[in-house]
OpenMM code with the backbone's topology and positions (N, CA, C; nanometers):
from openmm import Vec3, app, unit

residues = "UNK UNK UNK UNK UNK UNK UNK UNK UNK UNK UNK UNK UNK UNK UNK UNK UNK UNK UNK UNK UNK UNK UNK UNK UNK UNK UNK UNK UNK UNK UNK UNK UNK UNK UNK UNK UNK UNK UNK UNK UNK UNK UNK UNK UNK UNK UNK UNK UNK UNK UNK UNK UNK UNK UNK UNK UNK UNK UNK UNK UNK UNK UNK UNK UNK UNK UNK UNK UNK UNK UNK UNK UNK UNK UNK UNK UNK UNK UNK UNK UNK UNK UNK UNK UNK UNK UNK UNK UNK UNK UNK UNK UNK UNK UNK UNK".split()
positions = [
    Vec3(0.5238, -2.0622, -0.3406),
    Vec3(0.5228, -2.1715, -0.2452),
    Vec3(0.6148, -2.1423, -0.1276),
    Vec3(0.7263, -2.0890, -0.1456),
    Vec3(0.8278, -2.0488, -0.0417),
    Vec3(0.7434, -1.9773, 0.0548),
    Vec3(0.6575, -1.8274, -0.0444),
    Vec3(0.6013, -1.7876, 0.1298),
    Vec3(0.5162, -1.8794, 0.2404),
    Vec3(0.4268, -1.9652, 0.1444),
    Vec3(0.3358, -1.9914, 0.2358),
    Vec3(0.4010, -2.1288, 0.3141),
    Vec3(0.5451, -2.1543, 0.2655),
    Vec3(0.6016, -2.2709, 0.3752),
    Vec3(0.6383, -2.1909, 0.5146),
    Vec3(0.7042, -2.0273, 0.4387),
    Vec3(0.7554, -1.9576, 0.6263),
    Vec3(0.5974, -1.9185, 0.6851),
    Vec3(0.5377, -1.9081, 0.5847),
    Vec3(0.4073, -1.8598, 0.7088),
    Vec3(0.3533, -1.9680, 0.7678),
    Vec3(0.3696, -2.1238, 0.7570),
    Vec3(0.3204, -2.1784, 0.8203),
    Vec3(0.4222, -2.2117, 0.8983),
    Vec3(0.5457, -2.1716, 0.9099),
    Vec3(0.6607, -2.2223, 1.0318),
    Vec3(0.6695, -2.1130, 1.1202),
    Vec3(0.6161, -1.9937, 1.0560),
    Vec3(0.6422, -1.8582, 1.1452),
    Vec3(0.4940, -1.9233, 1.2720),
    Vec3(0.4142, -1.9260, 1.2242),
    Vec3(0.2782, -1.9737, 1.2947),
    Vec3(0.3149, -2.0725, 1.3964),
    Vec3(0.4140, -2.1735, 1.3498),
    Vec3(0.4411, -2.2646, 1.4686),
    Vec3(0.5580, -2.1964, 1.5815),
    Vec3(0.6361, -2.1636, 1.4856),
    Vec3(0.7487, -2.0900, 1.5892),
    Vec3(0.6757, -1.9819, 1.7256),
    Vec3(0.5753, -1.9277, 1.6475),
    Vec3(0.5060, -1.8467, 1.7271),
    Vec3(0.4411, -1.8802, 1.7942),
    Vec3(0.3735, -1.9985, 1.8328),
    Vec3(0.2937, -2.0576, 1.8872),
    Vec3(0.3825, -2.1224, 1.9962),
    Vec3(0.4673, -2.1973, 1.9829),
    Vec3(0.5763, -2.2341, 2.0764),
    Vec3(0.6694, -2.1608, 2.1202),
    Vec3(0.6943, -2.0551, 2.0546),
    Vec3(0.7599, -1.9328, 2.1453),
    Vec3(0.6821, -1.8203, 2.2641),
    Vec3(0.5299, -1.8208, 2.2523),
    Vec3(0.4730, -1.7995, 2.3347),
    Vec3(0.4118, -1.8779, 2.4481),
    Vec3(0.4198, -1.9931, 2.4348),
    Vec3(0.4520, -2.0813, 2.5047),
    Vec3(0.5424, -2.1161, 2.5877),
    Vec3(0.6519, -2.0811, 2.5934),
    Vec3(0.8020, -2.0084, 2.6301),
    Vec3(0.8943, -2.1401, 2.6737),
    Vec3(0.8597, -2.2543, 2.5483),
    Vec3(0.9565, -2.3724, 2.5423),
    Vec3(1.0889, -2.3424, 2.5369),
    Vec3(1.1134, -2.2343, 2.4375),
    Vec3(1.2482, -2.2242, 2.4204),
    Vec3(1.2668, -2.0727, 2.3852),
    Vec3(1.3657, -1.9741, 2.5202),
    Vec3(1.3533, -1.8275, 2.4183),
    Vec3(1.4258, -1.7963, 2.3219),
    Vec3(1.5325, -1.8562, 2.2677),
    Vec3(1.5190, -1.8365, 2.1074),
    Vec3(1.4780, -1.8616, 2.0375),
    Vec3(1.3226, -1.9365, 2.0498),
    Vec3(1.2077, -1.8889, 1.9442),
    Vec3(1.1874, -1.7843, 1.9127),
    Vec3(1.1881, -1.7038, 1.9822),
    Vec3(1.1458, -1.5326, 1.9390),
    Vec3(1.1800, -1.5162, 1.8557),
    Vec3(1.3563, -1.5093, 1.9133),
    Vec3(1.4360, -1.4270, 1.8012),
    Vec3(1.3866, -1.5238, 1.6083),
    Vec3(1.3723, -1.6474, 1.6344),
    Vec3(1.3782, -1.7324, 1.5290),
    Vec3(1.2396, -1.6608, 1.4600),
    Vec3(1.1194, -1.6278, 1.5335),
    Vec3(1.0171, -1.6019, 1.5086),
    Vec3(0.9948, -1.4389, 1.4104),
    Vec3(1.0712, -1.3599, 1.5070),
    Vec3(1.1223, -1.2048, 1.4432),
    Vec3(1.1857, -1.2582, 1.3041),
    Vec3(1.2544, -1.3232, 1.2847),
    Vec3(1.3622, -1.3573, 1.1952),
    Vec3(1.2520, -1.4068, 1.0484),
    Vec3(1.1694, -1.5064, 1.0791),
    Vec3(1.0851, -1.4996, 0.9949),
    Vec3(0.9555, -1.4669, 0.9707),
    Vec3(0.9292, -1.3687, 1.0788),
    Vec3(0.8200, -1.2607, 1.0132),
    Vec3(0.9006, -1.1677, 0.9427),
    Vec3(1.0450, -1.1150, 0.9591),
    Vec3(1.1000, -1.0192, 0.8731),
    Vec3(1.0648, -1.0844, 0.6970),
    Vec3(1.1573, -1.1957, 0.7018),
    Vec3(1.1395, -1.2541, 0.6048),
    Vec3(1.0194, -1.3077, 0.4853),
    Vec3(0.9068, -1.3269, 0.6027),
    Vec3(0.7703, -1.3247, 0.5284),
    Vec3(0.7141, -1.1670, 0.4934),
    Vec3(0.7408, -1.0576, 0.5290),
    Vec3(0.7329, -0.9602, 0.5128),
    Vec3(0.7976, -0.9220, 0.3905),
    Vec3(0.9267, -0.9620, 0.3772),
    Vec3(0.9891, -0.9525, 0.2710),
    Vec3(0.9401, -1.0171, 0.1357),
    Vec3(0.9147, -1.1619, 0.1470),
    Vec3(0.8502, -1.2463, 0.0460),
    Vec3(0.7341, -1.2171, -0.0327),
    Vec3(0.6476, -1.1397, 0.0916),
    Vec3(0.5004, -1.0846, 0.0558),
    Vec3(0.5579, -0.9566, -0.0885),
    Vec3(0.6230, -0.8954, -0.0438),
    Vec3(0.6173, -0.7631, -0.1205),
    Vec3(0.6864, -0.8218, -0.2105),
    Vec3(0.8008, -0.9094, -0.1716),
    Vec3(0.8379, -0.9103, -0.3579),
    Vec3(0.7886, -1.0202, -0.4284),
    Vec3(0.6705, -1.0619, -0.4169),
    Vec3(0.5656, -1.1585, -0.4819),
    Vec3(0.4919, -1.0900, -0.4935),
    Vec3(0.4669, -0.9639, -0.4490),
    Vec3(0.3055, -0.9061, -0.4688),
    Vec3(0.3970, -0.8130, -0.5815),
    Vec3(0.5427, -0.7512, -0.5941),
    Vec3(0.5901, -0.6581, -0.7077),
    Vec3(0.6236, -0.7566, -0.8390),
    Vec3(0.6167, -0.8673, -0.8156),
    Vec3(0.6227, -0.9677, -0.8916),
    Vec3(0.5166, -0.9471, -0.9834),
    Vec3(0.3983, -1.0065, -0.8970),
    Vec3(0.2852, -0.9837, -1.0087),
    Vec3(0.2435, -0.8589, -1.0464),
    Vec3(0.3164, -0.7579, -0.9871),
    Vec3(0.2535, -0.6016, -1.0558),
    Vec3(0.3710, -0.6460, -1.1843),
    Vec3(0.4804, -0.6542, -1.1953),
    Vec3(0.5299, -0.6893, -1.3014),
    Vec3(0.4975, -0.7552, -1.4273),
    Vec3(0.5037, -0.8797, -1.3724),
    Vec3(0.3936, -0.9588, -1.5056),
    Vec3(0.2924, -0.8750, -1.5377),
    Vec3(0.1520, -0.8478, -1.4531),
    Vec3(0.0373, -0.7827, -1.4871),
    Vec3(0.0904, -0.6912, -1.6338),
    Vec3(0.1942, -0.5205, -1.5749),
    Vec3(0.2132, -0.4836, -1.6731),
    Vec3(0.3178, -0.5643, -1.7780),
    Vec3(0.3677, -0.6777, -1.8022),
    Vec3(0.4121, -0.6976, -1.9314),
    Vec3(0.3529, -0.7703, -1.9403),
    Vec3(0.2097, -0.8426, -1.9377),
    Vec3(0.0952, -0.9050, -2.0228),
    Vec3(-0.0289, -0.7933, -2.0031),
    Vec3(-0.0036, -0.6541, -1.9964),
    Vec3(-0.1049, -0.5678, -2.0259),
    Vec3(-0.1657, -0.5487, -2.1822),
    Vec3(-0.0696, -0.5863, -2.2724),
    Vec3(-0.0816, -0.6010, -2.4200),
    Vec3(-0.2039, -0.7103, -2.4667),
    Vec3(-0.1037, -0.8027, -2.4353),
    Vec3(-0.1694, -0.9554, -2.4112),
    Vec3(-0.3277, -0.9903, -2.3864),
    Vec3(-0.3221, -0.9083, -2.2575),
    Vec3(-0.4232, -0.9782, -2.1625),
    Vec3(-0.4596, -0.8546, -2.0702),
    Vec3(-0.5483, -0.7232, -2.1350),
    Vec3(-0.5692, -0.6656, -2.0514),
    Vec3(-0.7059, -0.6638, -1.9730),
    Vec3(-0.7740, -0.7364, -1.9973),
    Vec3(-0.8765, -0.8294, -1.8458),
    Vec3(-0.8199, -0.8318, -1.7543),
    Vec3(-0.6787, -0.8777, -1.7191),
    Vec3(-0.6224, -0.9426, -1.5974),
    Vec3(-0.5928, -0.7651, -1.5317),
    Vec3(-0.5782, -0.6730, -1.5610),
    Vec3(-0.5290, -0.5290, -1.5561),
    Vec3(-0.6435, -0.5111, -1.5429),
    Vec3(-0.7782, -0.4907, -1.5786),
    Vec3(-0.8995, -0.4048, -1.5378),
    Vec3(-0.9489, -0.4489, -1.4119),
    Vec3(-0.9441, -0.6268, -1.4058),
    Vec3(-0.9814, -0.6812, -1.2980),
    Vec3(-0.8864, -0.6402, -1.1774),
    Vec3(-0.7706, -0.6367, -1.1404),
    Vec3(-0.7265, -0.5570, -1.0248),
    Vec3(-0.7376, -0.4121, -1.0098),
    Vec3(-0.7582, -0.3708, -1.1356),
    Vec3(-0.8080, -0.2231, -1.0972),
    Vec3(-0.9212, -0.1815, -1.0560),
    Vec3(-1.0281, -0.2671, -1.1003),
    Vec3(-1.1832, -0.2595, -1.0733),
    Vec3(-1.1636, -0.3035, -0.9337),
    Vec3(-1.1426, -0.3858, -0.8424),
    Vec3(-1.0669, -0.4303, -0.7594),
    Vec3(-1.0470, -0.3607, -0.6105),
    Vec3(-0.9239, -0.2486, -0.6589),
    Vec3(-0.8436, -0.1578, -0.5907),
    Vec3(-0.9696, -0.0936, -0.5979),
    Vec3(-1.0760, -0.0566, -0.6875),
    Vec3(-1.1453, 0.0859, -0.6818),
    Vec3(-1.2742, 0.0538, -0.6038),
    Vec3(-1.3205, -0.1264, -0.5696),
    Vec3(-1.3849, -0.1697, -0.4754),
    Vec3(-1.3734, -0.1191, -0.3445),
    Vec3(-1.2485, -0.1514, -0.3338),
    Vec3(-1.1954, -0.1286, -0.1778),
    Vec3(-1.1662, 0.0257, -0.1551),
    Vec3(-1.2070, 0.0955, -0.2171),
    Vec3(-1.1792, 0.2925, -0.1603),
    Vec3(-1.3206, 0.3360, -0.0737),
    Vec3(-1.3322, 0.3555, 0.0478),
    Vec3(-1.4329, 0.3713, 0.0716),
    Vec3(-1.5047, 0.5237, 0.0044),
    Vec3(-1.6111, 0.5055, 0.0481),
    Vec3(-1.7747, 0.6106, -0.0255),
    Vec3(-1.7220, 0.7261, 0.0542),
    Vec3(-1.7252, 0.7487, 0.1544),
    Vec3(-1.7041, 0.8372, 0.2373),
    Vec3(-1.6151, 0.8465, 0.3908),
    Vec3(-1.5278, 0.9093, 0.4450),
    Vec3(-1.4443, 0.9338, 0.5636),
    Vec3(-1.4869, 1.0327, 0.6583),
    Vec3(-1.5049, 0.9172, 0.7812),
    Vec3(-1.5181, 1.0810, 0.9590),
    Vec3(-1.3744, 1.0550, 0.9945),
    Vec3(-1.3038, 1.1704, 0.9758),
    Vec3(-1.1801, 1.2041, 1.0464),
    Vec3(-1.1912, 1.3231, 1.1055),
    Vec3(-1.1679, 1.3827, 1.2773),
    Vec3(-1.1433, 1.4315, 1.2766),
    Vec3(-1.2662, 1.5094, 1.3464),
    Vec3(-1.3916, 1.4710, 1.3095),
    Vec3(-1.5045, 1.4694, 1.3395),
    Vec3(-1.5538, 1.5437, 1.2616),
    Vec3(-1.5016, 1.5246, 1.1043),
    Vec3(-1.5617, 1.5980, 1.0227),
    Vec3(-1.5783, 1.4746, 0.9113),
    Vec3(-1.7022, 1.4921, 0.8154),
    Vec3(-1.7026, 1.3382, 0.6980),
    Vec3(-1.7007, 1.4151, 0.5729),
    Vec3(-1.6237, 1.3219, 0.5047),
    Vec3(-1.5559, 1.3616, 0.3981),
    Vec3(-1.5922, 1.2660, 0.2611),
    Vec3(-1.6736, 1.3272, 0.1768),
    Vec3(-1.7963, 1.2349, 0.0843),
    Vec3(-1.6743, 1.2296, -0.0464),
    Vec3(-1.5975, 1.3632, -0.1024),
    Vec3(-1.6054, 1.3700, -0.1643),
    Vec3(-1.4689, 1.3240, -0.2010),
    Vec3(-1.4239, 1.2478, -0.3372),
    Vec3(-1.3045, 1.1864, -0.3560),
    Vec3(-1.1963, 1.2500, -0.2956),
    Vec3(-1.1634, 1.3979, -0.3716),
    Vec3(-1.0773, 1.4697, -0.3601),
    Vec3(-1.0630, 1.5108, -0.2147),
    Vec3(-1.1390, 1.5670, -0.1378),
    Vec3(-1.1480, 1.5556, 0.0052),
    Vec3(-1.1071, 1.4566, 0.0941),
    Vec3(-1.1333, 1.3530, -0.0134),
    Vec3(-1.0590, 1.1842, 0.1087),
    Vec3(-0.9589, 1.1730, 0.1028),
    Vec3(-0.8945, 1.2414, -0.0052),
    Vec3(-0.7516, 1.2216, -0.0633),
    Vec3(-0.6622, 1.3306, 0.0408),
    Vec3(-0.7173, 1.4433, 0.0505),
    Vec3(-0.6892, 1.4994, 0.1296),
    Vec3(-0.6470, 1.4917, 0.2251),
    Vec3(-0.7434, 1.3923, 0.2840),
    Vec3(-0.8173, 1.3801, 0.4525),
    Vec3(-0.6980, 1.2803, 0.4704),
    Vec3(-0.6538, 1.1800, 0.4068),
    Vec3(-0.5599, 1.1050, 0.4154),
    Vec3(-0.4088, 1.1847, 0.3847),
    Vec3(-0.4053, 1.2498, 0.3556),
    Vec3(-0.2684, 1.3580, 0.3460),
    Vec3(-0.2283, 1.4112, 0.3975),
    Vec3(-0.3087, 1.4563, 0.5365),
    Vec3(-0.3276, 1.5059, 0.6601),
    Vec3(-0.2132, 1.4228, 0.7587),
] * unit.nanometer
topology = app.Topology()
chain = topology.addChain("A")
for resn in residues:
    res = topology.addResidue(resn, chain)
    for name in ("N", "CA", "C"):
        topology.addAtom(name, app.Element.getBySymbol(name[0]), res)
């Protein structure tokens, strides 16, 4: 709940700091995008946490973000102006 109270104050701050009511909005604005930046990752290492200590438990909840993650890898990569089909090659291509 904490993040999604700064992301909806970062949204206003930002909105009225580009607006240029007041310029230490900015700084107020920088201040809590750092902070929502911060919140994100340690809520998202949060639930990698739980996940693995209810991997015993409850490993549905573990296949389903992995099935997931393996949604989102694309089929194939043009980098470079060359396309790159094959896993190991993308892995590559991104190593680059």
């Amino acid at each position: 709940m904490e993040t999604k109270r700064l992301m909806k104050r970062k949204a206003t701050v930002r909105k009225l700091a580009l607006k240029g009511v007041n310029p230490d909005l900015f700084d107020e604005f920088k201040s809590l995008r750092s902070s929502v930046k911060h919140n994100i990752q340690k809520d998202y290492n949060t639930y990698l946490r739980h996940m693995k200590n209810d991997l015993v438990s409850d490993p549905r909840r573990f296949w389903s973000y992995f099935k997931n993650k393996n949604i989102n890898s694309p089929d194939s990569l043009f980098y470079n102006n060359v396309r790159y089909n094959n896993d190991g090659d993308i892995t590559n291509a991104f190593a680059d």
